[in-house]
C-alpha positions as CSV (number, residue, x, y, z in Angstrom):
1,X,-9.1,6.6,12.3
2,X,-7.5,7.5,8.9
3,X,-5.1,10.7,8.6
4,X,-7.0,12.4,6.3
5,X,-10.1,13.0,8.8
6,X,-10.9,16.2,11.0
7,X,-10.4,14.3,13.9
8,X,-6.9,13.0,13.5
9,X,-5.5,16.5,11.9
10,X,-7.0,18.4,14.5
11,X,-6.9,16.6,17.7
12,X,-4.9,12.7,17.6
13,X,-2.0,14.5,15.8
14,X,-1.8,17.7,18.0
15,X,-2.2,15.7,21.4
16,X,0.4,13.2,20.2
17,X,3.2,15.3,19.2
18,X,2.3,17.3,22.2
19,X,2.6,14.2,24.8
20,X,5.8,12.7,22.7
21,X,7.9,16.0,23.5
22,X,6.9,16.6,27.0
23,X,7.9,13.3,27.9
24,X,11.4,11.5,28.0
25,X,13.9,8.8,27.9
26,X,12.2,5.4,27.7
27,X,8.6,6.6,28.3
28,X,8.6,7.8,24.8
29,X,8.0,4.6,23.6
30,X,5.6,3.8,25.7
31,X,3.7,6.8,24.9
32,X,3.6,6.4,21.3
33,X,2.7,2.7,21.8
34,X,-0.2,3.7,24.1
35,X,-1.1,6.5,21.1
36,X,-1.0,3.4,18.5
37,X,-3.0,1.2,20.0
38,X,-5.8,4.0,20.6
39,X,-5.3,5.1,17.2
40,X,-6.1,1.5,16.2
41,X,-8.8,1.2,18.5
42,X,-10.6,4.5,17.3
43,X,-12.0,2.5,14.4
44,X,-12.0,-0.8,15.3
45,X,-12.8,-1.0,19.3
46,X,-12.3,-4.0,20.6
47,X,-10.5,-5.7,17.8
48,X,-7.6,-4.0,19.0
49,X,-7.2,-6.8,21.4
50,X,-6.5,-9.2,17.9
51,X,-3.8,-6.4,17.0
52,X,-2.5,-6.8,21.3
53,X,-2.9,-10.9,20.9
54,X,-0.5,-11.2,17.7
55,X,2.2,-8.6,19.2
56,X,2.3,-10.9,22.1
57,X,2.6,-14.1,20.5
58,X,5.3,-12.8,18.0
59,X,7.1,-11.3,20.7
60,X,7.5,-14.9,22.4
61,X,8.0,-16.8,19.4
62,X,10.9,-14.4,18.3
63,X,12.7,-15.4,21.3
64,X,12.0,-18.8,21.1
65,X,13.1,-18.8,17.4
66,X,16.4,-16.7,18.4
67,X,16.9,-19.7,21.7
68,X,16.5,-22.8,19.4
69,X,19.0,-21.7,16.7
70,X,21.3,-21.2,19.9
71,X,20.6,-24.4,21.1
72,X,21.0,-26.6,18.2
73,X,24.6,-24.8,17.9
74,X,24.1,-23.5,14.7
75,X,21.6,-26.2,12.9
76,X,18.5,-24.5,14.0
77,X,16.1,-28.0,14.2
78,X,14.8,-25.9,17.4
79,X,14.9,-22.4,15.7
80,X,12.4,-24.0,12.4
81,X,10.2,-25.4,14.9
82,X,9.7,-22.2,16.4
83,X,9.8,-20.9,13.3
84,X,6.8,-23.0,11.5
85,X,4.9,-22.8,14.5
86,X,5.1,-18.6,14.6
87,X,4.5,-18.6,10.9
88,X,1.7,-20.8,10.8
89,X,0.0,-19.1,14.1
90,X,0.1,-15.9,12.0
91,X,-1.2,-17.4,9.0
92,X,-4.2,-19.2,11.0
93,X,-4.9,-15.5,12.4
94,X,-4.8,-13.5,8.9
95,X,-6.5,-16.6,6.9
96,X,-9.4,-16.9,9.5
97,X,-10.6,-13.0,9.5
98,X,-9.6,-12.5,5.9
99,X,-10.9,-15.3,4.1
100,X,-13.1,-17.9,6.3
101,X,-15.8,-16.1,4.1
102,X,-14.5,-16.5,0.5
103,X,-13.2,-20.1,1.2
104,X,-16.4,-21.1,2.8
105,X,-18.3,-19.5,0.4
106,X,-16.6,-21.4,-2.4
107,X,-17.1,-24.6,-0.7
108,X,-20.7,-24.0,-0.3
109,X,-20.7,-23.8,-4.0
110,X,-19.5,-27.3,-4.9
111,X,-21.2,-29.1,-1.7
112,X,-24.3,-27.4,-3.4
113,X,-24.0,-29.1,-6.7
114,X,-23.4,-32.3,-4.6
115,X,-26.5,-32.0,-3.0
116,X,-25.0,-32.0,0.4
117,X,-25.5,-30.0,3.7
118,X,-23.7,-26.1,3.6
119,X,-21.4,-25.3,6.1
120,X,-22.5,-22.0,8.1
121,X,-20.9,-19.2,8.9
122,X,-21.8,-15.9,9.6
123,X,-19.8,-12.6,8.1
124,X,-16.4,-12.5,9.6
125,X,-15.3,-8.3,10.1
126,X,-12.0,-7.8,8.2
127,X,-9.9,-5.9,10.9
128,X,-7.9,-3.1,9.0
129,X,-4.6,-3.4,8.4
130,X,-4.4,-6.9,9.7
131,X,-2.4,-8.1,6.8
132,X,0.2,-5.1,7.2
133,X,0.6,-6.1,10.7
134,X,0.5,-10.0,9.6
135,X,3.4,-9.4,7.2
136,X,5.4,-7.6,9.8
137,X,4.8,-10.2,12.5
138,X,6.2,-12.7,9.7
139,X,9.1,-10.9,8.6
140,X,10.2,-10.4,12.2
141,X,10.4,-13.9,12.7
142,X,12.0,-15.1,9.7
143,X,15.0,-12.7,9.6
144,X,15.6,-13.6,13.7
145,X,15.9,-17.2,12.2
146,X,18.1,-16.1,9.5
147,X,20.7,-14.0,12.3
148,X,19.8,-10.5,10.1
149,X,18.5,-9.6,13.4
150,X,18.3,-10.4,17.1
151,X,14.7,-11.2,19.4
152,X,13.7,-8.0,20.9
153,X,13.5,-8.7,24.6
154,X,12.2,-5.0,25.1
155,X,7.9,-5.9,25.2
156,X,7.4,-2.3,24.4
157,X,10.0,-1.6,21.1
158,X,8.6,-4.9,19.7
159,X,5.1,-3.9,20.4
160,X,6.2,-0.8,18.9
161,X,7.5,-2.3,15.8
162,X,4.0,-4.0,14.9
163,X,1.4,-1.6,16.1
164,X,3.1,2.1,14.9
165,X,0.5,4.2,14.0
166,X,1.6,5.5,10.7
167,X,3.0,2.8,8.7
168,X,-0.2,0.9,10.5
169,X,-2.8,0.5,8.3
170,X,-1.9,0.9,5.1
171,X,1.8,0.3,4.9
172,X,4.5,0.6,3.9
173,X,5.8,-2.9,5.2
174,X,8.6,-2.2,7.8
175,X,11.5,-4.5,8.3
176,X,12.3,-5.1,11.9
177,X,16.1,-5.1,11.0
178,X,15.3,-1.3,9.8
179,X,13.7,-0.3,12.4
180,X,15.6,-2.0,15.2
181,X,18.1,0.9,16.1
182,X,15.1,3.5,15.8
183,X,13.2,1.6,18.3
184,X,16.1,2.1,20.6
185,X,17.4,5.2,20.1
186,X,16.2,8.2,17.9
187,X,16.4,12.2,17.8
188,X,14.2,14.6,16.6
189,X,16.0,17.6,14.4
190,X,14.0,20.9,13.5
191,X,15.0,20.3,9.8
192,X,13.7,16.6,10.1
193,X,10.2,18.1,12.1
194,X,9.9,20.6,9.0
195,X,10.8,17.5,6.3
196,X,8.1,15.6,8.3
197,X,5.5,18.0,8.2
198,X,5.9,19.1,4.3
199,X,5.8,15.1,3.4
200,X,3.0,15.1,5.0
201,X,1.1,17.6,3.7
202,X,1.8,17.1,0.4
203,X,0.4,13.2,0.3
204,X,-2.7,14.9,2.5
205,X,-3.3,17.3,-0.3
206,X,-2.4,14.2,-3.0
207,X,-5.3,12.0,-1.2
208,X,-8.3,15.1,-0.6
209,X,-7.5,17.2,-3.9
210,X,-6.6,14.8,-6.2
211,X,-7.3,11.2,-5.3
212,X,-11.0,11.8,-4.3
213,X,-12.8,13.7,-7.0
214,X,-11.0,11.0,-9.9
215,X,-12.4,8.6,-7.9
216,X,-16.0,9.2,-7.4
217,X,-15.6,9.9,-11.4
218,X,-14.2,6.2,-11.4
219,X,-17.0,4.9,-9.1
220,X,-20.1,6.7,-11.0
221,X,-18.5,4.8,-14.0
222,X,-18.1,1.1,-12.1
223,X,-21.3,1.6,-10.7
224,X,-22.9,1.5,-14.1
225,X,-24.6,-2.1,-15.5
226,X,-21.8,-3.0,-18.1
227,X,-24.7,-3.9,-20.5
228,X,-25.2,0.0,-20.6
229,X,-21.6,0.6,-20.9
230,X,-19.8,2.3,-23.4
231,X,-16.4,2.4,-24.4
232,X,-15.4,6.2,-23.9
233,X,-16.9,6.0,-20.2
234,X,-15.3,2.9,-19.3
235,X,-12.3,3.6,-20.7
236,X,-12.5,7.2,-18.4
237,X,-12.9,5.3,-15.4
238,X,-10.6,2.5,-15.6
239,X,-8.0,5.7,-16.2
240,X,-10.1,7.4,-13.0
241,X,-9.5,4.8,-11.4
242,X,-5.6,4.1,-11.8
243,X,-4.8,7.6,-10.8
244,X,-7.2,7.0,-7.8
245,X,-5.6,4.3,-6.0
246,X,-1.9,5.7,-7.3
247,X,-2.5,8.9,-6.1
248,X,-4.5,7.5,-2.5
249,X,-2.0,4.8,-1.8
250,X,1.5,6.6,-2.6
251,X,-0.3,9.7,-0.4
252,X,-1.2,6.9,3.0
253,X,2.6,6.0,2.1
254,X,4.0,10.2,2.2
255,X,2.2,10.8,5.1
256,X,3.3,7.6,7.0
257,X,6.8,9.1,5.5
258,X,6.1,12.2,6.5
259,X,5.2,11.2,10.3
260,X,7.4,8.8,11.0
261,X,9.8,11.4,10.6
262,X,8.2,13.9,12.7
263,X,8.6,11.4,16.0
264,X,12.4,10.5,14.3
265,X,11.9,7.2,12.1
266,X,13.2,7.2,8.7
267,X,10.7,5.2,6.4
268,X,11.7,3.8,3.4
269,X,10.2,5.1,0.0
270,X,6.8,2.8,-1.1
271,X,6.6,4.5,-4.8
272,X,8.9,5.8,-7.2
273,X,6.7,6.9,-9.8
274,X,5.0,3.5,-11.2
275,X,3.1,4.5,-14.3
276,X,6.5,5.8,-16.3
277,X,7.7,2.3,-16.3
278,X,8.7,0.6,-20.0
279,X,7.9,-2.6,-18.9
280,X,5.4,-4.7,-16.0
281,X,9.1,-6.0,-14.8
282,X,9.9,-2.1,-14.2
283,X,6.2,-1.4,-12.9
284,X,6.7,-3.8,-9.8
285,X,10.4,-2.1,-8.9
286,X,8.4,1.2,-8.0
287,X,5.4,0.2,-7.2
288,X,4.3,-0.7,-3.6
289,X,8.2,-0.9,-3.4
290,X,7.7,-2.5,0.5
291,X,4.9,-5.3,-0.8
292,X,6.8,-6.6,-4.0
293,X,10.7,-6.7,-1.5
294,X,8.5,-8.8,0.9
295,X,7.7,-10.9,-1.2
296,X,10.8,-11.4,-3.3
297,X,12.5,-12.1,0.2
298,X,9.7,-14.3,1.6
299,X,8.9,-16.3,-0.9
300,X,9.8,-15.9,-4.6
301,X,13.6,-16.3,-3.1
302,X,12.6,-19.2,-1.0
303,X,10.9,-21.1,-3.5
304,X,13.6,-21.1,-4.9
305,X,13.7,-17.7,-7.0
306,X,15.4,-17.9,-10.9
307,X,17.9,-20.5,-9.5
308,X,16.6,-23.4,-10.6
309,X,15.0,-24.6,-14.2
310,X,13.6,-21.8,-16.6
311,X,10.2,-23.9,-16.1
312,X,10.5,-23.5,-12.1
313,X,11.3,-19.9,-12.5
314,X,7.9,-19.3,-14.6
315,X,5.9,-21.3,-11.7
316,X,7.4,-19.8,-9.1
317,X,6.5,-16.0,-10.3
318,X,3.3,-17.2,-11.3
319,X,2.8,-18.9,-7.3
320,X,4.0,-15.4,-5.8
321,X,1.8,-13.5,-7.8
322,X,-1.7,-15.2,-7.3
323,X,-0.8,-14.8,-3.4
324,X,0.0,-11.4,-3.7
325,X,-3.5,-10.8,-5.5
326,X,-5.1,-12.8,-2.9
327,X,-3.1,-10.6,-0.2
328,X,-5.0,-8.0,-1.7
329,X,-8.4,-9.2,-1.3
330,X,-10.2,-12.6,-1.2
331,X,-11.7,-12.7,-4.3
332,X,-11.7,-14.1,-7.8
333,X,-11.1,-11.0,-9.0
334,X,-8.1,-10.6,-7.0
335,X,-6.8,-13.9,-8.0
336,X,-7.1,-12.9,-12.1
337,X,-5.1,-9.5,-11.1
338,X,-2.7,-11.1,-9.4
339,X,-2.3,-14.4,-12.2
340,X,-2.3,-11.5,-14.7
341,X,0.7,-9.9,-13.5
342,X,2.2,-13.4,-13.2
343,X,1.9,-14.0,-16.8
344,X,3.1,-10.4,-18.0
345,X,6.2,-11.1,-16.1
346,X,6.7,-14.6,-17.3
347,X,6.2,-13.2,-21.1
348,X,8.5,-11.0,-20.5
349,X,11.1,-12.8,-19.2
350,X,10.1,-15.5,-22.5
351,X,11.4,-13.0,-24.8
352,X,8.9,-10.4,-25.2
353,X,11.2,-8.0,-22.9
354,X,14.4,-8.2,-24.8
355,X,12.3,-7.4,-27.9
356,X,10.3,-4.1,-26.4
357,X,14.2,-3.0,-25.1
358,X,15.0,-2.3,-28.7
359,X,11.6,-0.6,-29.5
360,X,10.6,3.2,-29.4
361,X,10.4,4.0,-25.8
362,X,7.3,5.6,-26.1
363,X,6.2,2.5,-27.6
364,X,7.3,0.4,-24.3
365,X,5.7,2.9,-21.7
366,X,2.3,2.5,-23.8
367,X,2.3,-1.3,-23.4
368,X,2.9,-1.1,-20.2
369,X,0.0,1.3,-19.4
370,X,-2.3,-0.5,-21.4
371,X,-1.5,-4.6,-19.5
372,X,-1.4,-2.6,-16.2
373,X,-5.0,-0.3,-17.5
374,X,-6.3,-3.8,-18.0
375,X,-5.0,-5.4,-15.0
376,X,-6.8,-2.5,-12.9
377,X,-10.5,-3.2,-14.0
378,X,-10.4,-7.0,-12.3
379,X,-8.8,-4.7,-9.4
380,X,-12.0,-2.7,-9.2
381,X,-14.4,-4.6,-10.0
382,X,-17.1,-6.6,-8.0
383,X,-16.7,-9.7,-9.3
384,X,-15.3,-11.9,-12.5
385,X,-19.1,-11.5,-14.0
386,X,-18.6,-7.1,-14.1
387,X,-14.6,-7.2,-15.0
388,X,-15.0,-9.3,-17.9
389,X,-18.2,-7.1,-19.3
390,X,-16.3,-4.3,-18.5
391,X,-13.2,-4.8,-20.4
392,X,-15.9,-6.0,-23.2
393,X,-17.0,-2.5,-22.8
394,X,-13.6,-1.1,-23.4
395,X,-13.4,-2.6,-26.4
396,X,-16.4,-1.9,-28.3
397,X,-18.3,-5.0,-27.1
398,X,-20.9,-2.9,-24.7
399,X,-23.6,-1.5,-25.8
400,X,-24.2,1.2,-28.4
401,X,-24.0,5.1,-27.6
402,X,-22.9,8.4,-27.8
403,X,-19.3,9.7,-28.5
404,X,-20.0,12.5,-26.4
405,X,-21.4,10.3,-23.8
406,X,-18.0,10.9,-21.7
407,X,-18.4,14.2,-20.9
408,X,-21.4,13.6,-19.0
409,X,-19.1,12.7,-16.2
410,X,-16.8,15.6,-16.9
411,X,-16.6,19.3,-15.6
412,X,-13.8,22.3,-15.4
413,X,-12.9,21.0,-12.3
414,X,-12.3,17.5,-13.1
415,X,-10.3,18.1,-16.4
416,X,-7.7,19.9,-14.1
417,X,-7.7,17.5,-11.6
418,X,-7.4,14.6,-14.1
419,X,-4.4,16.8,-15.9
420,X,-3.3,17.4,-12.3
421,X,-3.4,13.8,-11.3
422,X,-1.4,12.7,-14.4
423,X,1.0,15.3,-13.6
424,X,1.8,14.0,-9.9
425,X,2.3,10.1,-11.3
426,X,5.4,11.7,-12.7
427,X,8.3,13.1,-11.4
428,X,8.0,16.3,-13.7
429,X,7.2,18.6,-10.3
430,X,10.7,17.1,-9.1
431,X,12.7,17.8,-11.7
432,X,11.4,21.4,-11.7
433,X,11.8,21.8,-8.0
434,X,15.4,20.6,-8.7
435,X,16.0,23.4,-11.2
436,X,14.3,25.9,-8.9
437,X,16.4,24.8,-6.2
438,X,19.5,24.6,-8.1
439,X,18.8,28.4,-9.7
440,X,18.2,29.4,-6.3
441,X,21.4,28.8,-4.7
442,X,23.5,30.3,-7.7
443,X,26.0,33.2,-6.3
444,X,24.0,36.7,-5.3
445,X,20.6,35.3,-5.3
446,X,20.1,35.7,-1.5
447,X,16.8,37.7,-2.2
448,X,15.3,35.2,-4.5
449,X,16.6,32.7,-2.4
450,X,13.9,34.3,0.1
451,X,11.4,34.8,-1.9
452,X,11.2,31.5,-3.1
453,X,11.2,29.6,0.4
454,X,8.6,32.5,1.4
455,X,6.2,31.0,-1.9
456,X,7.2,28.0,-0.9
457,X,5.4,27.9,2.4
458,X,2.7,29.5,1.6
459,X,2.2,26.8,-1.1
460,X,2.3,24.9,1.5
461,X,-0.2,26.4,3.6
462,X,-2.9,26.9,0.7
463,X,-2.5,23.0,0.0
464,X,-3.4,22.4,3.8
465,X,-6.1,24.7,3.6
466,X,-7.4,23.7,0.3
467,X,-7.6,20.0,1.7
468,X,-9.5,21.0,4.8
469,X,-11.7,22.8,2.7
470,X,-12.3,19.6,0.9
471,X,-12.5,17.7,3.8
472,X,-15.1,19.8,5.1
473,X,-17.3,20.3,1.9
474,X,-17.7,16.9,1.2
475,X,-18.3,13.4,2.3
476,X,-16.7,11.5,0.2
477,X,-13.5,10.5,1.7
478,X,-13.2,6.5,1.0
479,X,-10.5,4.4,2.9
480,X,-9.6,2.1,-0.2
481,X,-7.7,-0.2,1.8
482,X,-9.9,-1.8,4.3
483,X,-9.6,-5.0,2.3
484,X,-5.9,-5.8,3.0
């Protein structure tokens, strides 16, 4: 089940809010965990029980992590067993369903070219979201060993934690240690119900009215052979296709947002407006906010960070950065995205950052676009072969055609989304709504003041029914995240 479906907006949602605030007390929890794990279950039936299996091994391993650090009085030779051996479980589970297939698969390759026997195995189902979950589990673990936190002895808030329904399959990556006093206690104000709700509906309308139509325009072009390529179309889907997963992925993250604060949980921010960063150092501050923290705190630190030698600094971005493109998908093309990224941060830190700080800041958010333009078609694409004959195509290697061969794939309607699209990757409607607001509340405007708030909701109310409409006039509604 995904919130942007008929069947969540108009009966999950409903019933839930409905059976959260007729019950009370402690049940509450237990409720919404029940309402998780059948809003899990909806779409992946009986690989729920995976989801149910790694809640209850975490939940035992946190305590045993939390028992050997007491135990070893403060060495915590008890505490990194338990540790390793919660780690590693989690690692096993999230490296056997998510890449069994690409590792055997490459094997199979070189046991091929040696003439020996191939080892089979049949296609292993990805379970969505397992690597959000995964990463929680993890982090859980690792910040009871490091005393940020204490074992939840509670079954149900740490069950809670792990299987929440909006932060649940596709993000943003909670912290245990921010979420720990919300499992225990929380309170639902109208003004937080009404913040809820309008987050919400906004990232429903970002994902149905905007996110959709740029990308079937981005998948007519990927779906083309790149020997019939031409620049000006590959070039418009590549640009499709950025706005796509922006505008998709920061719309799962305001509706998880905007829900969480509905039942009385205050999620942390997942995007801060990516694509006006002057550098690929800048890009990965506001982007996927939750995913690149994670990983500065579980591994880039751990390995050591920018501690050590300048050489060791270079590896170690390099390391974090060809896992967090394989965290994204297993996949060569994943690996190149990720390595990619690695390398525009390690130029940058060479030099290349100081000298694009003194340039014409236009001039620093175009490079940026372009590295992170490039980066996106190995995101995209099927494989190395179509990425690599795609960015050929980009650049005046694909074949010969038209210059008016772009606006085969353009209409009225797509022009003002595009133009609408680039307009919600920047935080231009926030600055306005800060002017409005601040106009507003100038002495004797009481009436505009009302009139306003009175546009303001029925803004509100066209965007849900404009996004319905959409939902209901079309059928293409693609859940872009089944690979993590």
């Amino acid at each position: 089940m995904v919130f942007a479906s008929p069947v969540f907006l108009f009966v999950f949602l409903p019933l839930t809010l409905l059976g959260y605030f007729t019950v009370r007390g402690k049940l509450r929890n237990v409720f919404l965990l029940l309402a998780s794990l059948f809003f899990y279950a909806w779409g992946e039936t009986a690989y729920v029980l995976i989801m149910i299996a790694s809640i209850c091994v975490n939940y035992f391993f946190g305590i045993l992590v939390e028992q050997g650090m007491q135990k070893q009085a403060g060495l915590g030779a008890g505490g990194r067993l338990a540790l390793a051996g919660g780690v590693t479980v989690n690692l096993l589970l999230l490296g056997y369903f998510k890449y069994a297939n690409f590792l055997v698969g490459n094997l199979n390759i070189g046991l091929a070219r040696l003439s020996l026997p191939q080892i089979a195995l049949g296609p292993v189902h990805l379970p969505i979201g397992i690597s959000f979950f995964t990463f929680h589990a993890i982090s859980y673990l690792v910040d009871i060993y490091r005393r940020q936190c204490t074992a939840q002895r509670t079954f149900v808030q740490c069950a809670l934690y792990i299987a929440l329904f909006p932060q649940l399959i596709a993000g943003p990556i909670l912290r245990y240690r921010d979420m720990a006093a919300q499992l225990v206690s929380r309170t639902v104000t109208a003004a937080d119900f009404s913040a809820g709700v309008q987050r919400f509906v906004f990232g429903l309308a970002k994902k149905v009215i905007l996110a959709n139509p740029l990308g079937q325009v981005a998948d007519k072009v990927f779906a083309l052979p790149t020997g019939d390529l031409t620049a000006g179309p590959a070039w418009l889907g590549v640009i499709c296709y950025g706005l796509q997963i922006y505008l998709d992925f920061s719309a799962y993250s305001d509706m998880a947002i905007g829900l969480g604060r509905m039942f009385g949980f205050r999620i942390l921010e997942n995007f801060n407006y990516p694509y006006i960063s002057l550098s690929i150092r800048e890009f990965w501050r506001r982007w996927h906010i939750s995913l690149s923290t994670w990983f500065r705190d579980y591994l880039y630190i751990p390995l050591g960070g920018s501690r050590g030698a300048t050489w060791r600094t270079y590896l170690n971005l390099t390391t974090v950065f060809l896992l967090c493109g394989l965290w994204h998908g297993a996949s060569w093309s994943f690996v190149i995205w990720g390595l990619l990224h690695g390398v525009y941060l390690v130029v940058e830190r060479v030099g290349l950052g100081k000298v694009l700080a003194r340039r014409w800041r236009p001039l620093q958010h175009g490079y940026s676009l372009l590295l992170i333009t490039i980066s996106w078609v190995f995101f995209r694409a099927a494989d190395l072969s179509q990425a690599l004959g795609y960015l050929s195509a980009m650049f005046g290697g694909g074949a010969a055609g038209s210059p008016y061969e772009t606006l085969i794939y353009l209409n009225n309607t797509i022009v003002l989304t595009l133009l609408a699209g680039i307009a919600a990757a920047t935080p231009v409607g926030q600055v306005i709504g800060r002017r409005i607001e601040a106009w507003m509340f100038a002495d004797g405007r009481a009436v505009v003041r009302g009139a306003v708030s009175t546009a303001y909701v029925c803004l509100l109310c066209a965007l849900f029914l404009l996004s319905i409409a959409y939902l209901a006039a079309g059928t293409y509604n693609p859940f872009i995240y089944f690979r993590f």
